[in-house]
Biotite code that builds the C-alpha atoms (Angstrom):
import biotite.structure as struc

atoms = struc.array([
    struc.Atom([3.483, -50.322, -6.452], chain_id="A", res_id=1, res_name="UNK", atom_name="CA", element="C"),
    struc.Atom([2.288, -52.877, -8.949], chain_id="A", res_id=2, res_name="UNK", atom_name="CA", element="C"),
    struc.Atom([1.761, -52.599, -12.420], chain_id="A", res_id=3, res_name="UNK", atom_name="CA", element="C"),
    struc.Atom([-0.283, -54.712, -14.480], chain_id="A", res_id=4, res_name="UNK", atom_name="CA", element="C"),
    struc.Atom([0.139, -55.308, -17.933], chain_id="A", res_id=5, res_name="UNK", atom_name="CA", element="C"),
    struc.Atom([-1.832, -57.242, -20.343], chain_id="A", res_id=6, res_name="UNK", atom_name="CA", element="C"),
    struc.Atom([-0.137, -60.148, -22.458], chain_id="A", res_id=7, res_name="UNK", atom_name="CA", element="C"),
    struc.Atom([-1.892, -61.927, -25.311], chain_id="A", res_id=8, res_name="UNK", atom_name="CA", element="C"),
    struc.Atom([-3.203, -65.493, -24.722], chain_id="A", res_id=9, res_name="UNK", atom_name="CA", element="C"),
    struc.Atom([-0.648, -66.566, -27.610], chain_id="A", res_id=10, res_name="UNK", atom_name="CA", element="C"),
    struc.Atom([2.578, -64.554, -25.768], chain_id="A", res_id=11, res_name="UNK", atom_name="CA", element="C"),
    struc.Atom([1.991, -66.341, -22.630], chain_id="A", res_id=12, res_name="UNK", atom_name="CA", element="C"),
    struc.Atom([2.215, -69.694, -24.275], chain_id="A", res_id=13, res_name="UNK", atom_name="CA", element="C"),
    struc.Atom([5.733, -69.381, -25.068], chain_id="A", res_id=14, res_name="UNK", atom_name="CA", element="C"),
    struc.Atom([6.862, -66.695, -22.395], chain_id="A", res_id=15, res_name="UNK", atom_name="CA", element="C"),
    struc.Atom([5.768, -67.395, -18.902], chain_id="A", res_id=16, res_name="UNK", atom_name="CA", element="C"),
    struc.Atom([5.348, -64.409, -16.613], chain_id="A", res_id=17, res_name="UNK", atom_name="CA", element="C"),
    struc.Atom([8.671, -65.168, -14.694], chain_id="A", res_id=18, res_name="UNK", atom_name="CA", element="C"),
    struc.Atom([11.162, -65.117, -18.077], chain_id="A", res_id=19, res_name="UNK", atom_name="CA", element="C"),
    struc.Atom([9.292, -61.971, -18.923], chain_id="A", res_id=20, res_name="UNK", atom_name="CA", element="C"),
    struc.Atom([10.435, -60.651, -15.665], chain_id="A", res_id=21, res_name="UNK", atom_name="CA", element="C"),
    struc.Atom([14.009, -61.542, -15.798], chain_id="A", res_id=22, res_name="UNK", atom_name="CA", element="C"),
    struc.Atom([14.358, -60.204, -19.599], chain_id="A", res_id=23, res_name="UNK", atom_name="CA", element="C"),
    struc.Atom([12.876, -57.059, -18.508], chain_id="A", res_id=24, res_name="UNK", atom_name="CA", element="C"),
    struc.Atom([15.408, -56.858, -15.601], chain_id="A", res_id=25, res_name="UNK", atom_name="CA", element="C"),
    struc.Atom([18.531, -57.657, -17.620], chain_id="A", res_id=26, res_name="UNK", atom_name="CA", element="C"),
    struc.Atom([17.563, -55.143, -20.586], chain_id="A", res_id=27, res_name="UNK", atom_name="CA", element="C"),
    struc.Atom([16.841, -52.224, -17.953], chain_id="A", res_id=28, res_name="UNK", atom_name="CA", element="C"),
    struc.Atom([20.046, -53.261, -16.221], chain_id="A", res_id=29, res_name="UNK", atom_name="CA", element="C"),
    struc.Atom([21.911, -53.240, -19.585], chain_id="A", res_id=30, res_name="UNK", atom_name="CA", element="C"),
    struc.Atom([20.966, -50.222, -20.441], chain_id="A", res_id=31, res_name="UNK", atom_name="CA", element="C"),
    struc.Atom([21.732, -48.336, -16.768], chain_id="A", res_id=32, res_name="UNK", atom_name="CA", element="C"),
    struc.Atom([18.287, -47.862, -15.847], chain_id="A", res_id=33, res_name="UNK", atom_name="CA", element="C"),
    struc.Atom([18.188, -50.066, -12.967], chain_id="A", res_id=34, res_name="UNK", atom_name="CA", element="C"),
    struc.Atom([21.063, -50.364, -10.409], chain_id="A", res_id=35, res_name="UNK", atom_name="CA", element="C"),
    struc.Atom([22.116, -54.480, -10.210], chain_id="A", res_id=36, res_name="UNK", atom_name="CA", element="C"),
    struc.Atom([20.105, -54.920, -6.809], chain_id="A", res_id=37, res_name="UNK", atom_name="CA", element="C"),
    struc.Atom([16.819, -53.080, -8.304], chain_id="A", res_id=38, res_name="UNK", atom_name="CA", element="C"),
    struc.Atom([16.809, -55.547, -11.091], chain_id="A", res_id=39, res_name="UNK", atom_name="CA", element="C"),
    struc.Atom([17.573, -58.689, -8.621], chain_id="A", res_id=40, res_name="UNK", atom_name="CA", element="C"),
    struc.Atom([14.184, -57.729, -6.965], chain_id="A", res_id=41, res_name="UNK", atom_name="CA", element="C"),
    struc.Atom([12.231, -57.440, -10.115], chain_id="A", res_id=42, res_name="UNK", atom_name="CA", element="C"),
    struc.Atom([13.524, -60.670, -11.597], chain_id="A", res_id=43, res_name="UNK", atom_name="CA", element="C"),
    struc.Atom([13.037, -62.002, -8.269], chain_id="A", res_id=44, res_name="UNK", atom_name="CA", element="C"),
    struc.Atom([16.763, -64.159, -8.220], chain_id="A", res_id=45, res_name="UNK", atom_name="CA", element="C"),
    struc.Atom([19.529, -63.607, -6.387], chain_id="A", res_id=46, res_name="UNK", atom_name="CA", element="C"),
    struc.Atom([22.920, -61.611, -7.455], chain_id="A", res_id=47, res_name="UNK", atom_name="CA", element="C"),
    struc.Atom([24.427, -64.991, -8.901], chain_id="A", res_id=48, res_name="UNK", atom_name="CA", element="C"),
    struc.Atom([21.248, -66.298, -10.987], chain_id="A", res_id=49, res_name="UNK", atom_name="CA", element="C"),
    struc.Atom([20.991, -62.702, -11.992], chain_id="A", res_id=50, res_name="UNK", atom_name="CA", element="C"),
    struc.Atom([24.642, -62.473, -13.379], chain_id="A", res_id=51, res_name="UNK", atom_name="CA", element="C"),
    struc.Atom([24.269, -65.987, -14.702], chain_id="A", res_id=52, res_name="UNK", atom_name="CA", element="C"),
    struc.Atom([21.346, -64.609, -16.836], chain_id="A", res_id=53, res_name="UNK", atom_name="CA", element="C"),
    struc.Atom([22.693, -61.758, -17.813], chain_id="A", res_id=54, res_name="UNK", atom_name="CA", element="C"),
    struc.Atom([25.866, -63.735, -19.156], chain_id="A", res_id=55, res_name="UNK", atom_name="CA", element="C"),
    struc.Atom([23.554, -65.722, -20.526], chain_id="A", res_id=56, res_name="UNK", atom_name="CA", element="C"),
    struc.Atom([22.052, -63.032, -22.845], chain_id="A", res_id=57, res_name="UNK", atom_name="CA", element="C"),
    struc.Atom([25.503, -61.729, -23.259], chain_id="A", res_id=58, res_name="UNK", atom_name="CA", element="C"),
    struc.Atom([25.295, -58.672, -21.095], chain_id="A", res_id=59, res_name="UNK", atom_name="CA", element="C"),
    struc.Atom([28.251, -57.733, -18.875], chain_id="A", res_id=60, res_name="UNK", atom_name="CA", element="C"),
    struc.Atom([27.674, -58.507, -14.959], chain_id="A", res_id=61, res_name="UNK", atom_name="CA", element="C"),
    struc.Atom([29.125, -55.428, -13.870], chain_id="A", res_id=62, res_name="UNK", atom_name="CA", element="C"),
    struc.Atom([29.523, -52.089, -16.029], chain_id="A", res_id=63, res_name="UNK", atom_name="CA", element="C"),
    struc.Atom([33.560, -50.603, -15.772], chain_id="A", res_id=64, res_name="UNK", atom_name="CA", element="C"),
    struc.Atom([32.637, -46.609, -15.328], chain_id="A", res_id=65, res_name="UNK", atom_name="CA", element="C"),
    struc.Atom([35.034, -44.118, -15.633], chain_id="A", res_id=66, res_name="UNK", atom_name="CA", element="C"),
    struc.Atom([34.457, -42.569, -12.280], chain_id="A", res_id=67, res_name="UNK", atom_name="CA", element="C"),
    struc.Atom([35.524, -46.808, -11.487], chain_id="A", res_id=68, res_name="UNK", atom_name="CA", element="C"),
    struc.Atom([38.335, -45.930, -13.304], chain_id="A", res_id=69, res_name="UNK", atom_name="CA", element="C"),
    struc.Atom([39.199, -42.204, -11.741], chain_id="A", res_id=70, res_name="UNK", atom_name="CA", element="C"),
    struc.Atom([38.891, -44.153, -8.039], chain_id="A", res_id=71, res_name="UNK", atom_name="CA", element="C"),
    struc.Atom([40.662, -47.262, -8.788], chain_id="A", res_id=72, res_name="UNK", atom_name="CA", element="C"),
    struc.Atom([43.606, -44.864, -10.573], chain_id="A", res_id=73, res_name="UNK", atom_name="CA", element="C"),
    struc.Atom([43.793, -42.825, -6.818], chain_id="A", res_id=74, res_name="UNK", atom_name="CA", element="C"),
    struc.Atom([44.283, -46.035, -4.867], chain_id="A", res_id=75, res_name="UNK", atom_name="CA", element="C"),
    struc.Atom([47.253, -47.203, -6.622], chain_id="A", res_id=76, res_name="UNK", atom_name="CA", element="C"),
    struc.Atom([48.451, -43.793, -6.696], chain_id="A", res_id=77, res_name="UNK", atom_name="CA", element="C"),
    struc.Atom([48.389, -42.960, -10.369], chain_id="A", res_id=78, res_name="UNK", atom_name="CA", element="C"),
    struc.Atom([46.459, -39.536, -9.838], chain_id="A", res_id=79, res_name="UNK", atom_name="CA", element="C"),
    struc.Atom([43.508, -39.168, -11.390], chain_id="A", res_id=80, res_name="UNK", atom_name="CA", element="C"),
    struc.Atom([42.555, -40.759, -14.618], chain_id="A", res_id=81, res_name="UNK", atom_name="CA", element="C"),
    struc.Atom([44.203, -40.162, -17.599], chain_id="A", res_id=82, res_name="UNK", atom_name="CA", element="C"),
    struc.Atom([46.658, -37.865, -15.825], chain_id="A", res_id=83, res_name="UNK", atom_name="CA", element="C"),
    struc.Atom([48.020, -40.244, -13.922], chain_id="A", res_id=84, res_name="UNK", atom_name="CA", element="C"),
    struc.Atom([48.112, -42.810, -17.061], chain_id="A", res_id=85, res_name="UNK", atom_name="CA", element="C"),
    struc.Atom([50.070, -40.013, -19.180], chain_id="A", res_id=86, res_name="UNK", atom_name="CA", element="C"),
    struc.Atom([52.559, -39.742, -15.972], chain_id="A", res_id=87, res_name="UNK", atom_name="CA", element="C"),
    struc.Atom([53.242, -43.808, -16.680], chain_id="A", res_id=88, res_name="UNK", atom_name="CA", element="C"),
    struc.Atom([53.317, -44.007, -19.944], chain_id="A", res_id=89, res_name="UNK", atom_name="CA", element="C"),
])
């Protein structure tokens, strides 16, 4: 699919298409919309430039989610979640 989208004359002498594309990526990525590889394609960079822009811009590379959190607690044998943190604790 490809969309097209019209920029003023004036926009596209200080933004050129391609930094449109990766700020587009790393806000959709930011806010969960697009998984990490998704927004790789649209910005059209690889997983390091990508996470190089994003830190950049200040975003996080990677986003910690509890269900992260509930898996990582299993493997070390803590239970799950905040069960297992209460058992240490």
């Amino acid at each position: 699919m490809t969309l097209t989208l019209n920029v003023p004359d004036d926009v596209l002498k200080r933004v050129s298409e391609q930094e449109m594309r990766v700020e587009l990526a790393c806000r959709l990525f930011d806010s969960q919309r697009l998984t990490k590889f998704e927004a790789c394609e649209l910005a059209g960079m690889s997983r390091e430039e990508f996470d190089a822009a994003l830190k950049v811009r200040n975003l996080p590379v990677m986003r910690y989610t509890e269900e992260m959190f509930r898996e990582d607690m299993r493997h070390v044998g803590g239970g799950a979640g905040e069960q297992g943190m209460e058992a240490r604790n």
